[in-house]
N, C-alpha and C positions, 0 to 999 in steps of 0.2 A: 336268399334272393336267387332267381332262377336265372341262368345264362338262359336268353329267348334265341337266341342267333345261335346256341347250342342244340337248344329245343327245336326248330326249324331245321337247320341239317338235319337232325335223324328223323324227323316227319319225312323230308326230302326222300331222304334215303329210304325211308323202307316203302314209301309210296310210289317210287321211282320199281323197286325190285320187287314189287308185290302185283304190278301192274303191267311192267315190262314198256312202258312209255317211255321215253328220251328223254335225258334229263332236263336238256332244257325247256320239255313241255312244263316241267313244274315249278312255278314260280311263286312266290309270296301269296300272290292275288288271286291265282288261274281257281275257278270256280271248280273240283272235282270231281265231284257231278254231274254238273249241267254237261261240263265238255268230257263228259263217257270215259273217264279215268275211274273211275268207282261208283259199284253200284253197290246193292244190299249185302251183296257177298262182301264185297270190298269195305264197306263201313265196319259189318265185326267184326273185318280181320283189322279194322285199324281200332277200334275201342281194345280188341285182347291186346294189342302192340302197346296203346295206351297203357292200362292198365296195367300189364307186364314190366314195361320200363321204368313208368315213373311210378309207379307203385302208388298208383290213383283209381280212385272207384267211381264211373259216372253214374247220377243217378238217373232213374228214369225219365225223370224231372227234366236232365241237362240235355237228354238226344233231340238236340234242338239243330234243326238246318243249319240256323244262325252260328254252332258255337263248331261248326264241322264242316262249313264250306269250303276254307280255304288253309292253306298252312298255316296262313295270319290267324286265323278264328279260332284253328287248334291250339296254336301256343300260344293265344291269348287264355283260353279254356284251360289246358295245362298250367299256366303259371298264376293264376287266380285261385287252382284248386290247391296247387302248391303253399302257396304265401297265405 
């Protein structure tokens, strides 16, 4: 089983210092995107962070808006591909 509240800090975290945003701009919900936290550069460097950490492969299939909007969407994503 995945600690999600594990998974989420380290999204936090490397989104927070990949970005150079205040941490408190990053929250559960905040769209990363839409509000100019992450653009195309910013997405591969969080799929290599992905895929680095948790030793997950997305497929072309998964780079879906939906599954990488938000810290929520990511550790939903990460702990689905996990389990």
């Amino acid at each position: 089983m995945t600690d999600i509240a594990a998974v989420k800090e380290q999204l936090k975290n490397f989104i927070v210092e990949t970005s150079f945003v205040p941490a408190e701009k990053v929250q559960d919900e905040t769209l990363i995107f839409i509000e100019g936290i992450f653009d195309s550069m910013g997405f591969l460097s969080l799929i290599n962070f992905i895929e680095e950490n948790f030793k997950i492969k997305a497929a072309d299939s998964e780079l879906l808006e939906g599954n990488f909007e938000s810290v929520n969407a990511i550790a939903n994503f990460i702990s689905k591909k996990l389990n």
